[in-house]
C-alpha positions in Angstrom: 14.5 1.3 23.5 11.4 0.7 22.3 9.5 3.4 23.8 12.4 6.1 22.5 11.9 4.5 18.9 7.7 5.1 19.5 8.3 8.6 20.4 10.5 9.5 17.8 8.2 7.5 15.3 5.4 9.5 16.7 7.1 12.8 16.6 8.4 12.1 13.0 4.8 11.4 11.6 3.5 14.6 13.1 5.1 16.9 11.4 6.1 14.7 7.9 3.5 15.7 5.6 3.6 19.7 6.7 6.7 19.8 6.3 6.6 18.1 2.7 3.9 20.6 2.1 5.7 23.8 2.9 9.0 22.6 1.1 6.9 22.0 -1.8 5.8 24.7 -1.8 8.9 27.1 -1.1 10.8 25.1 -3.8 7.8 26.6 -5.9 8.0 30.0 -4.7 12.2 29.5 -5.3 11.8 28.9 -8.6 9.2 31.2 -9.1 6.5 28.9 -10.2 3.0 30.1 -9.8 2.2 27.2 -7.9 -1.3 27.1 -7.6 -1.7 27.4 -11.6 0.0 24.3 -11.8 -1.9 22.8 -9.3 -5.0 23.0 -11.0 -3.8 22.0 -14.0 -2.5 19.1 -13.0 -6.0 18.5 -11.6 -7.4 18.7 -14.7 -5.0 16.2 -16.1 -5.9 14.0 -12.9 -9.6 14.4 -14.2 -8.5 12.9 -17.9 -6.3 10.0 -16.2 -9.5 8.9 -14.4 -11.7 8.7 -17.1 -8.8 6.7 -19.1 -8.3 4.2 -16.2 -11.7 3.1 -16.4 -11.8 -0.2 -18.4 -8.2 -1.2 -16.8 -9.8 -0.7 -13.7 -13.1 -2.6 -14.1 -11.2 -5.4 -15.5 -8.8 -5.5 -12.5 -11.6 -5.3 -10.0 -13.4 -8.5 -11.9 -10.0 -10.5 -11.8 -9.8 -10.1 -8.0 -13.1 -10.4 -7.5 -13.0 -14.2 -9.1 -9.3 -15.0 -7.6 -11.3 -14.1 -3.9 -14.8 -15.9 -4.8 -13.0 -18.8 -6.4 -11.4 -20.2 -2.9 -8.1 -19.6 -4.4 -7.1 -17.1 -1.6 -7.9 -19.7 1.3 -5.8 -22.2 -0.3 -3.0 -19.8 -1.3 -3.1 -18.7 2.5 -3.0 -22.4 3.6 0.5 -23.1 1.9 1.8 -19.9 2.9 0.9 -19.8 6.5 4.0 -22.4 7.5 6.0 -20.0 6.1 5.1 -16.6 7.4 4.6 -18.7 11.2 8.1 -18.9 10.7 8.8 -14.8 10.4 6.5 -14.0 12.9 3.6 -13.2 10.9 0.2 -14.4 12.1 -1.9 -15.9 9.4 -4.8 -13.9 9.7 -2.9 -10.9 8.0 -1.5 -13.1 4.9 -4.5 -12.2 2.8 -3.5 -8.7 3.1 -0.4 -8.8 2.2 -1.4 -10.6 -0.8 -4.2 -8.5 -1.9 -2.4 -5.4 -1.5 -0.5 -5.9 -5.0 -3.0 -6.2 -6.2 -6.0 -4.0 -5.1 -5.9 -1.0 -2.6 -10.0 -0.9 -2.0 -9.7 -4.9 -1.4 -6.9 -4.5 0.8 -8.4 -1.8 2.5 -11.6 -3.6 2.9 -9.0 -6.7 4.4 -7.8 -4.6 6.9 -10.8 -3.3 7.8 -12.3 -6.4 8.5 -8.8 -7.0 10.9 -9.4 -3.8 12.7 -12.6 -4.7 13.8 -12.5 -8.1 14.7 -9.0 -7.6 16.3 -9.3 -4.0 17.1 -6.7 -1.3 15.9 -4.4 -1.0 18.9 -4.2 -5.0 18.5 -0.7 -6.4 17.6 -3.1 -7.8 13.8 -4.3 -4.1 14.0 -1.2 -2.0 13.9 0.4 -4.7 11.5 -1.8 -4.9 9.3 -2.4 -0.8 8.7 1.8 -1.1 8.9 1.7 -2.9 6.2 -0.7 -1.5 3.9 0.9 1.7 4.7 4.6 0.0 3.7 3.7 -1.8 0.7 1.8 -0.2 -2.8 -0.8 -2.1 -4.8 2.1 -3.3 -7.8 -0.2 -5.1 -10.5 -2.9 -2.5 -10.0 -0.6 0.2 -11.1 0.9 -2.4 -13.9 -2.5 -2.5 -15.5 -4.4 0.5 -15.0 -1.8 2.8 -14.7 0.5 1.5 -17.1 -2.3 0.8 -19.5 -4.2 3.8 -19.8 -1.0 5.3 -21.4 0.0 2.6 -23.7 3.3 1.1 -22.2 2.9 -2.6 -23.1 6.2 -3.6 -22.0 6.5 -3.4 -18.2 10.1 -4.5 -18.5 11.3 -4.6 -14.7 8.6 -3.1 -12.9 6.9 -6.2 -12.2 10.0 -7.5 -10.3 11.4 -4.4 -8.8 7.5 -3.9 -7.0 7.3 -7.3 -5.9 10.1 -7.0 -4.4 9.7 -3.4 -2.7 6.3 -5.0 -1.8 8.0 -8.1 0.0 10.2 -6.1 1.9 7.8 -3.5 2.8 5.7 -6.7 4.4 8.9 -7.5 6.0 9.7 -4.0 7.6 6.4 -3.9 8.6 6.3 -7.3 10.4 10.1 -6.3 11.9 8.9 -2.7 13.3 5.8 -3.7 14.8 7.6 -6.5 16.3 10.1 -4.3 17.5 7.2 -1.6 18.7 5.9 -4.1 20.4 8.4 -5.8 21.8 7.4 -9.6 21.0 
C-alpha cells in the first residue's frame, strides 16, 4: 500500500504546478484578461510590498534571533520532546517545527542543517522538508505581512494558523510514517 500511495504522490507532484499554471492561465484567457499586463503589475506592487515589510521584518529577524541565542529553544525542545516521543516525532526535528511559525529562512536554515547531518532520503530528512513544506511561517506573516498594511487587530488569525500549523506537523509526521512504513 505504501508503494501505490508513493507513486501516486510522485505522479501527483509532477504535474501539480503545470497544471496550476496553465488553468491559470486559460481562466485568464476565458475571461479575457490580458494576463501578462496584470502580471507585471502585480510585480510592481510586489516591489512596493517589499520595501514596506522592511522594518516588520528586521524586527522579526532580531526577536528570533534572541529567542535562538538566549537558550530558550533548547529548553523549549527539552519539555516538548516527551511529548512528540509519544507521536512519533524524533526530537531532532522539534526545533523545526517551532521555528517555522515563526521564520521561513530560520526554518530553512533548520532543515538544512537536518539534511546534512542526517541526509535527505533519511526518515529526519524527508520529515523535516514534509513539514516545512506542510506548515507556513504564522507570526511572520502576523507581523510583517499584516503590519505593513496597518491591520492592528489580527482577530483569529493567530489561532486559525497555529492550528493549520499543528496539523500540518501532524500530517507530516503521519505521511512520512506511513511512506515509510515505521
Amino acid at each position: 500500500m505504501a508503494e501505490t500511495f508513493k507513486s501516486i504522490v510522485n505522479i501527483i507532484s509532477a504535474f501539480a504546478i503545470p497544471m496550476f499554471i496553465v488553468v491559470f492561465l486559460g481562466w485568464g484567457l476565458i475571461k479575457k484578461v490580458k494576463v501578462y499586463e496584470v502580471f507585471v503589475e502585480g510585480a510592481k506592487d510586489g516591489f512596493n510590498t517589499a520595501v514596506k515589510i522592511i522594518p516588520f521584518l528586521v524586527a522579526m529577524l532580531f526577536a528570533i534571533g534572541i529567542f535562538r541565542a538566549s537558550g530558550a529553544m533548547d529548553v523549549v525542545v527539552s519539555l516538548l520532546s516527551p511529548l512528540t516521543n509519544l507521536i512519533g516525532m524524533p526530537a531532532d526535528v522539534l526545533p523545526l517545527a517551532l521555528l517555522r511559525p515563526l521564520s521561513g529562512s530560520g526554518s530553512m536554515g533548520l532543515m538544512t542543517e537536518l539534511m546534512k547531518t542526517n541526509g535527505p532520503d533519511s526518515f529526519i530528512g524527508v520529515l523535516a522538508s514534509t513539514m516545512f513544506g506542510s506548515t507556513e511561517t504564522t507570526f511572520y506573516i502576523l507581523a510583517v505581512y499584516f503590519g505593513s498594511v496597518g491591520i492592528k487587530n489580527t482577530r483569529h488569525a493567530l489561532p486559525a494558523g497555529l492550528v493549520a500549523d499543528f496539523f500540518g506537523m501532524l500530517g507530516a509526521v503521519f505521511i512520512v510514517r506511513v511512506l515509510f512504513s515505521l
